[in-house]
N, C-alpha and C positions, 0 to 999 in steps of 0.2 A: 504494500500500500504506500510506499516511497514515493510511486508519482498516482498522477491522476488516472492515469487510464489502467493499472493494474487493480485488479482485485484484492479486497479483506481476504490475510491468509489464515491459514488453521488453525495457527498459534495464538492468533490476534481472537478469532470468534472463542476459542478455549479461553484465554485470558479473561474476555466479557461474560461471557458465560462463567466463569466462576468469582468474577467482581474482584479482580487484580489489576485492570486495569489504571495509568494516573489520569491526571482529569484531563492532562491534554491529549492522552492517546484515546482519550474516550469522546473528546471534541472531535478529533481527526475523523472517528470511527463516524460519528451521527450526522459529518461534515459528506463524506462518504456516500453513505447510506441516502442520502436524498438527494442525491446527484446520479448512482449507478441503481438500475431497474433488478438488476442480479444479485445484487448484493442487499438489496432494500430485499428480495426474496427471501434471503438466507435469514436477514433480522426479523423478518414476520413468522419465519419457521421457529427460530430460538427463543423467541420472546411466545410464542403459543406452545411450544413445550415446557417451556421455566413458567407460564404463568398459574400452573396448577401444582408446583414444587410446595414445599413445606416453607412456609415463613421463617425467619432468621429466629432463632429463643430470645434475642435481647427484645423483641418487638413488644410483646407484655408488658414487661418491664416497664417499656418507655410509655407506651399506651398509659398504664398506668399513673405514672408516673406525671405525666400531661395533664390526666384529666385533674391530678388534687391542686396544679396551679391554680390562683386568683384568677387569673384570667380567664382560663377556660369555667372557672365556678358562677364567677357572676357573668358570663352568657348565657348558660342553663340555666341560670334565677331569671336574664330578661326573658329569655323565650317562655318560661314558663306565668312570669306577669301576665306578658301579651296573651298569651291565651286564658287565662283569667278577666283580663279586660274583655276581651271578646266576648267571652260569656255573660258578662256583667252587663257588657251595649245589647246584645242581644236579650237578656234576661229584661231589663227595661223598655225595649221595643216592647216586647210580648205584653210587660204587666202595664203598659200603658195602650196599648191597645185593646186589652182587656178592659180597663177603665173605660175607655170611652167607649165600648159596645154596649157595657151595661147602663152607662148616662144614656145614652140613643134608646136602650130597648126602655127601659126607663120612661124616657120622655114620649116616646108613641104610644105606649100602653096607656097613658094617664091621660091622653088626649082621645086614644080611642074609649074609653071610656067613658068619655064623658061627650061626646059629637052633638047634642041638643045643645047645652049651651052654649056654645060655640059658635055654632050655627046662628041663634038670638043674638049674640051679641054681634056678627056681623053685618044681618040683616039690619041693624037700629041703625048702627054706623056706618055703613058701605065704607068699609076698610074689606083688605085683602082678610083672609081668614088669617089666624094663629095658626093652623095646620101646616098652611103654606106657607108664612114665615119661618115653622122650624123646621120643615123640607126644606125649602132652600137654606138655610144658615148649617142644618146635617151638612147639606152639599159642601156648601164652603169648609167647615171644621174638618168634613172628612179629605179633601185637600189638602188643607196643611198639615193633616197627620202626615198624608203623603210625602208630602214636601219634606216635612221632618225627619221622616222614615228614611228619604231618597236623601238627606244630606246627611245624617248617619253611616249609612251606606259608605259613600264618598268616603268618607272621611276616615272609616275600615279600611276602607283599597288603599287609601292614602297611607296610612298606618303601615298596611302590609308590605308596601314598597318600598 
């Protein structure tokens, strides 16, 4: 592999293959490898046979050893916030939308119930009915639940990204 147009020799793939290589013959080697189609061959063959080899024994270790850092400890404390937040935005979506089905079912019941005088008091006054003022004000309330609902939302995805 001295010049460019000769091939990775056997000694060279052994050496990478058992991770003896230094870092500049292992630049040379991946310098190599994506420049010659034959040789890009041989690395996709060595690297699919060593990638089901057994793991180095210091890798526990260090794994281990990783995870009790500070650093890596309060990342798993935010991610696990964040998903508590989550639940907490969603848990108040729910109980506020619950709130407001039962004010709605609430407030139609109490007026169907009661439609005579309702009706009297329109007819003296020629005003729009009550019915139809809290139809339409339902309409709008339940809008900006929407709206409320939909900037929530947002503001999740915004979070999440």
């Amino acid at each position: 592999m001295t010049e460019e147009h000769t091939h990775i020799s056997d000694e060279m793939w052994k050496k990478y293959a058992q991770g003896t290589l230094s870092t500049k013959e292992e630049e040379k080697l991946y310098t190599h490898v994506g420049c010659c189609t034959y040789c890009a061959e041989r690395f996709a063959n060595i690297v699919e046979t060593d990638f089901f080899a057994e793991p180095p024994s210091y890798l526990y270790d260090e794994i281990v050893e990783r995870s009790r850092k500070v650093d890596v400890q309060a990342a798993a404390t935010v991610r696990k916030t964040s998903k508590k937040m989550k639940i907490l935005f969603y848990s108040l979506k729910v109980g506020f939308a619950v709130a407001a089905s039962i004010f709605l079912l609430t407030m139609t019941t109490t007026l169907e119930q009661n439609p005579f005088e309702f009706s009297e008091v329109q007819q003296q006054e020629n005003k729009p009915s009550i019915t139809k003022k809290i139809n339409d004000n339902s309409y709008k309330f339940t809008g900006y639940l929407q709206d409320a609902t939909n900037r929530l939302l947002e503001f999740k995805i915004k979070e999440d990204k």
